[in-house]
C-alpha positions as CSV (number, residue, x, y, z in Angstrom):
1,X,-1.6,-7.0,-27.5
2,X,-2.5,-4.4,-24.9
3,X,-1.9,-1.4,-27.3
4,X,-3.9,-3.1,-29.9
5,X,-6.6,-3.9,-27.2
6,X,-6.7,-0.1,-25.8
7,X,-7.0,1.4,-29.1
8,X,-10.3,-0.4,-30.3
9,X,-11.7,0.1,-26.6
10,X,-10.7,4.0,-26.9
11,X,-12.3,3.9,-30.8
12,X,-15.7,2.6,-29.8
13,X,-16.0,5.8,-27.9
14,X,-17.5,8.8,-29.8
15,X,-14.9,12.2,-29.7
16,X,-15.4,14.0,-26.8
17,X,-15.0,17.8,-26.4
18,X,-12.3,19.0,-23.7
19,X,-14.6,20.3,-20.8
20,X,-15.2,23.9,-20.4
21,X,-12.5,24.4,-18.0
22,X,-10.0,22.8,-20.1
23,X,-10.8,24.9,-23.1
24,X,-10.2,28.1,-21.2
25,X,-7.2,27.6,-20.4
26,X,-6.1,26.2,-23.4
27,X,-7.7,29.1,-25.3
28,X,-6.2,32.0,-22.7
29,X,-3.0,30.3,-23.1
30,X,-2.7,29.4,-26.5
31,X,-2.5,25.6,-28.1
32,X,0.5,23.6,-27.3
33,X,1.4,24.4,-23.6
34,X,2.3,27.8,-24.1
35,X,3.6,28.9,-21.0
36,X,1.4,31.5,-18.6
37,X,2.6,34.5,-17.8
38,X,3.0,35.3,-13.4
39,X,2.8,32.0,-10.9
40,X,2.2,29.9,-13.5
41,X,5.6,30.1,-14.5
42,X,7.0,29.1,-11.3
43,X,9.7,26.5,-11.3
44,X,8.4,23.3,-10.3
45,X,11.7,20.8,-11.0
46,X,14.3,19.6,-12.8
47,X,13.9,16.3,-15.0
48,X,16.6,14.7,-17.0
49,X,16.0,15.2,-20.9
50,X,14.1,12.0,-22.9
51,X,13.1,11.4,-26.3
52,X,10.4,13.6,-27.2
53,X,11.3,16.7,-25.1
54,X,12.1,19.8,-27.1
55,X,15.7,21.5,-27.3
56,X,14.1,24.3,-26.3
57,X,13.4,22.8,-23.2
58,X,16.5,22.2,-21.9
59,X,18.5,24.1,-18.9
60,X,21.8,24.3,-20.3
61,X,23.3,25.7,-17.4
62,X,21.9,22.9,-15.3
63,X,22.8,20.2,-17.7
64,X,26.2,21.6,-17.6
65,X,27.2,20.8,-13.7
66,X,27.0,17.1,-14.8
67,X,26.9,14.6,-16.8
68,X,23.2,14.7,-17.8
69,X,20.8,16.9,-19.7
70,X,18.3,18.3,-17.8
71,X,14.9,19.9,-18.8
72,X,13.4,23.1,-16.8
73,X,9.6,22.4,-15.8
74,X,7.1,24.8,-15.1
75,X,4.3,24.1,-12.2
76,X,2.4,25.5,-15.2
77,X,3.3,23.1,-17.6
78,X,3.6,20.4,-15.8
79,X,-0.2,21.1,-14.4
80,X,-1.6,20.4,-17.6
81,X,-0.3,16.7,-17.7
82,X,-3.0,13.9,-16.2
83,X,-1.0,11.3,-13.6
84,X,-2.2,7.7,-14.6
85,X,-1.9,4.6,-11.7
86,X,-2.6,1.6,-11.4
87,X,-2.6,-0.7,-8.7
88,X,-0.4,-4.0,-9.4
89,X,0.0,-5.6,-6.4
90,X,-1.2,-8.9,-5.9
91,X,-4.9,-9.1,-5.1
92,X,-4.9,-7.4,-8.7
93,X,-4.3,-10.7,-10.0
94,X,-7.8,-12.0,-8.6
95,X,-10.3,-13.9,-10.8
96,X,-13.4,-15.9,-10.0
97,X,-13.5,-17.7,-13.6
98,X,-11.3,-18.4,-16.4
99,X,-13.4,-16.6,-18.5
100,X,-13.3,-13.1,-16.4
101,X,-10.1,-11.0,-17.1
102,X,-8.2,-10.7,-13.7
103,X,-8.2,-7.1,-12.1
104,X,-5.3,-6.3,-13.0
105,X,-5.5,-6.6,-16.7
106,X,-9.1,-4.7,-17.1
107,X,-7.3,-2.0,-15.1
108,X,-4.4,-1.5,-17.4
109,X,-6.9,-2.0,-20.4
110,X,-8.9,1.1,-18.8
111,X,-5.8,3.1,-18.0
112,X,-4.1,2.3,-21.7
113,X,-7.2,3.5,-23.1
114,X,-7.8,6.5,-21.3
115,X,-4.6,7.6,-22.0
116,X,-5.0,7.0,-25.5
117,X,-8.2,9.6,-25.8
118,X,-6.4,11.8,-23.8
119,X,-3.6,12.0,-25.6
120,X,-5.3,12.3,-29.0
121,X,-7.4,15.2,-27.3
122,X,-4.3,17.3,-26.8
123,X,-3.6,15.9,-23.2
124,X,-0.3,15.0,-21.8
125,X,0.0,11.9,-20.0
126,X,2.5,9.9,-17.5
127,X,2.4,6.9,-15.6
128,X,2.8,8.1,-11.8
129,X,5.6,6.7,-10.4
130,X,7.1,6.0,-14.4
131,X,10.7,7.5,-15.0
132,X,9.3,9.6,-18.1
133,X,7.9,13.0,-18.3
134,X,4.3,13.4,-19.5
135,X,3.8,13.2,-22.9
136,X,1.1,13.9,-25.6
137,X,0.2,12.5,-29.3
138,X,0.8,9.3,-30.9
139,X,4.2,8.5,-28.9
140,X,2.0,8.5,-25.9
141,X,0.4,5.5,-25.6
142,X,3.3,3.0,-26.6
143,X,5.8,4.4,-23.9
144,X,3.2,3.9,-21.4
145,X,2.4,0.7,-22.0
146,X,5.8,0.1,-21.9
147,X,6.0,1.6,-18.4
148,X,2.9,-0.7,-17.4
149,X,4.6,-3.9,-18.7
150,X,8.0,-2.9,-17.1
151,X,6.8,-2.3,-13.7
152,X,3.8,-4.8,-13.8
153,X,6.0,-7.4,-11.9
154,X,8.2,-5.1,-9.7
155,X,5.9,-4.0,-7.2
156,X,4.7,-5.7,-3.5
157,X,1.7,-5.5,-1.1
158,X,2.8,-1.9,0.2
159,X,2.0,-0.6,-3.8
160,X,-2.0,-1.1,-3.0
161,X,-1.6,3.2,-3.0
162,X,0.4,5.4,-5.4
163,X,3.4,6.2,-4.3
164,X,3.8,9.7,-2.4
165,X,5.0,11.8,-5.4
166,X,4.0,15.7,-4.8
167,X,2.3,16.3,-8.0
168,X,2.2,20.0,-9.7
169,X,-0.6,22.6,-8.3
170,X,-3.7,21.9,-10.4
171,X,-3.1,19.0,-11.6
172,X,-5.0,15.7,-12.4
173,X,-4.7,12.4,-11.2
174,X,-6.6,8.6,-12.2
175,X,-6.1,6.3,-9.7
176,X,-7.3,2.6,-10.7
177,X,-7.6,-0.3,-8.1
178,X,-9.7,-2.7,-6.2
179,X,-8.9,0.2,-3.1
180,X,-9.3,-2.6,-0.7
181,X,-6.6,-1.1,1.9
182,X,-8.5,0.7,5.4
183,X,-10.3,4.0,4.5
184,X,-8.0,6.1,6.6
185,X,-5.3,4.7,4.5
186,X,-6.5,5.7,1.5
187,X,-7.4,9.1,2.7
188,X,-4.0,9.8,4.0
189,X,-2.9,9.5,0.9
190,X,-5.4,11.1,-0.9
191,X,-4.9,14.1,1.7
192,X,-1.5,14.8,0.2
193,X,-2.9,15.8,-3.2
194,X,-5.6,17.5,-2.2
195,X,-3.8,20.0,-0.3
196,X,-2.1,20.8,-3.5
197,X,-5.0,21.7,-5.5
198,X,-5.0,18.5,-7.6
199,X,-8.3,16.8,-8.5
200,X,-8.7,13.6,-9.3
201,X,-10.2,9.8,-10.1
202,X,-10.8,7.0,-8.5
203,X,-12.1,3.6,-10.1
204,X,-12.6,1.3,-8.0
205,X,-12.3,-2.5,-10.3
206,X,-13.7,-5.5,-8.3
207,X,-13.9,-9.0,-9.8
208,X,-18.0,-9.7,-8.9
209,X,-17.6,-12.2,-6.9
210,X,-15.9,-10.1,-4.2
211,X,-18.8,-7.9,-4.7
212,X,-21.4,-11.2,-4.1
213,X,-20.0,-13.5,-2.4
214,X,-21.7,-16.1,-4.8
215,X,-19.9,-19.4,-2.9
216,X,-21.4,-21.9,-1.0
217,X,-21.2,-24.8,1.6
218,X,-17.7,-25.1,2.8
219,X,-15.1,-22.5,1.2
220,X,-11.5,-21.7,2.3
221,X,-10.4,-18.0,1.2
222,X,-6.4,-17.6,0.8
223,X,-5.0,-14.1,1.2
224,X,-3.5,-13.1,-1.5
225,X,-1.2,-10.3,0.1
226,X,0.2,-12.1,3.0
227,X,-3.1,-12.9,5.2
228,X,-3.8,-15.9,6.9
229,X,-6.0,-18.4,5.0
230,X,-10.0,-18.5,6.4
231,X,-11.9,-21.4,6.2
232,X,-15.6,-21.0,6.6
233,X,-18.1,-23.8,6.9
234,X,-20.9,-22.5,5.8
235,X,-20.6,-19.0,3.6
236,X,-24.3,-18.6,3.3
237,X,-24.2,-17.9,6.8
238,X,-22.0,-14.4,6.5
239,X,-23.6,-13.6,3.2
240,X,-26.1,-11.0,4.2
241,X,-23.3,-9.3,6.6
242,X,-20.6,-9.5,3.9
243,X,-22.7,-7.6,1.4
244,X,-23.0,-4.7,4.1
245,X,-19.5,-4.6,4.9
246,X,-18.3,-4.4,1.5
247,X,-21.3,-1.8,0.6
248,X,-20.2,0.0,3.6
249,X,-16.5,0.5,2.1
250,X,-17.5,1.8,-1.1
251,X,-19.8,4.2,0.9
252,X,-17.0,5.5,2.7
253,X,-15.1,5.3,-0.6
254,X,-17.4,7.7,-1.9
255,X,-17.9,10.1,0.6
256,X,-13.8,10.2,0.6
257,X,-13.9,11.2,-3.1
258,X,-17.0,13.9,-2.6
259,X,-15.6,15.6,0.1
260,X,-12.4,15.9,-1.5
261,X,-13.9,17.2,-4.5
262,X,-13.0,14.3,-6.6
263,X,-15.0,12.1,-8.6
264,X,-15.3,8.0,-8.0
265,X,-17.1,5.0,-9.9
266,X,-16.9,1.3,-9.4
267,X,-16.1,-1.3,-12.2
268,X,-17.0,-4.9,-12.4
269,X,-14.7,-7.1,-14.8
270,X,-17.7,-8.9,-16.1
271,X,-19.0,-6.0,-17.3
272,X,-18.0,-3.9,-20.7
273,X,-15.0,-1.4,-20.3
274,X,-16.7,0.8,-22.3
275,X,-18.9,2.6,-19.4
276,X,-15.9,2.8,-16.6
277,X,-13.9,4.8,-19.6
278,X,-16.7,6.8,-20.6
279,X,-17.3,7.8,-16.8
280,X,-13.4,8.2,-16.3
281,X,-13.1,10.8,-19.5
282,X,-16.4,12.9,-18.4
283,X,-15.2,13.0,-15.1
284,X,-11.5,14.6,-16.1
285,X,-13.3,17.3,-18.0
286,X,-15.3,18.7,-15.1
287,X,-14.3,21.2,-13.1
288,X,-12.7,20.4,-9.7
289,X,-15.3,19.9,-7.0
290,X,-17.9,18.6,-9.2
291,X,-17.5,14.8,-8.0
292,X,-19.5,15.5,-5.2
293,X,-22.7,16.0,-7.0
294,X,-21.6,13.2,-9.9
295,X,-20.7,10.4,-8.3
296,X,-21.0,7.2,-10.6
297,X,-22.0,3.6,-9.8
298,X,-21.3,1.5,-12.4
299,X,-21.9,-1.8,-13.0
């Protein structure tokens, strides 16, 4: 259902050229990952061999000090791969009406599809924090959803960030949460890539009644990651200072992407997918450093 789902979202989109940068190297390089000649070939890792992977690929003198095949990765290679996340953990599974999708699903609907243009564009793709290796074309998209619905109910509050994988040198990374956790949390983590040289993504997907706070009279608001329940008498009196709080945190959500030189947008689930995965596929194809002057807001 999710594949099925992804693939009409990703089909309503018109084709989109790879951005300039991505053509160049593609074009200086040759099609298909061929391999650049100097740093670019510097080893990155080890991987054990799965379905897909080319014999060509494997490190037979590796592979032979155990009891596993192992493929050789290039920093080069592996930079031209785009890291997918998602957060699952539970305020994901937020929704204000029956008839809203929770967080969680319009997340993995955005990621799924995503991956699916990229990888018919040429891209390779992963799931960060998955067991496979990037992969591109029509084998893509099934293994990752796979991934998504494997791990979907194996994570736990402290998964509200991607885990702390060093990612290759110029590399690309979509984060996709409700990035509710403290700023400096976020930015910690954040930091880690940056200093690496790897641009990325963040979408921020908020249900819109955390965005409105549309209640009123007496409401009592249970945590859904371990807080202690709050019981307010009367909401329309912490409406006005709500709003600024929460427009406050996507403020300092933006300025965290900018000066990073990453790109961020916001996405409400009662609004089409269409625009989050049209801002989320223009963004990849600019050039590192351009989120600061193309920051989306969408609604």
């Amino acid at each position: 259902m999710l594949r099925q789902r992804a693939e009409q979202l990703a089909s309503t989109l018109p084709p989109l050229l790879v951005a300039a940068e991505r053509v160049a190297s593609t074009v200086a390089q040759g099609v298909h990952g061929r391999r650049r000649v100097g740093q670019g070939d510097s080893f990155w890792q080890f991987r054990h061999y799965t379905f897909g992977d080319s014999v060509r690929s494997v490190d037979w003198r590796q592979s032979a000090k155990g009891d596993h095949v192992y493929v050789r990765e290039t920093e080069w290679e592996a930079a031209q791969s785009v890291w997918l996340w998602r957060d699952a953990s539970p305020s994901m599974r937020y929704r204000s009406d029956r008839k809203l999708p929770e967080k969680l699903e319009r997340a993995e609907l955005l990621l799924a599809a995503l991956a699916a243009l990229l990888a018919g564009s040429g891209e390779q793709v992963a799931l960060l924090g998955g067991v496979h290796a990037p992969l591109r074309g029509q084998s893509a998209l099934p293994r990752l959803i796979g991934e998504l619905e494997r791990t979907r109910d194996a994570v736990d509050v402290a998964a509200s960030l991607p885990p702390a994988i060093p990612l290759p040198r110029h590399g690309a990374t979509v984060w996709i949460g409700d990035f509710l956790s403290p700023v400096a949390e976020i930015e910690a983590r954040i930091a880690r890539d940056v200093g690496r040289g790897v641009r990325g993504f963040l979408l921020q997907v908020v249900d819109p009644a955390e965005a409105g706070l549309p209640f009123r009279g007496r409401v009592r608001f249970d945590g859904l990651e371990g807080e202690a329940s709050t019981l307010i008498s009367r909401v329309d009196t912490v409406r006005a200072d709500y709003h600024r709080r929460f427009a406050e945190h996507q403020a300092a959500l933006r300025h965290l992407a900018r000066t990073a030189g990453w790109h961020f947008a916001q996405h409400q689930t009662d609004q089409p997918p269409e625009k989050a995965l049209l801002d989320l596929y223009i963004g990849l194809s600019q050039p590192a450093g351009a989120g600061g002057n193309r920051d989306r807001m969408r609604g």
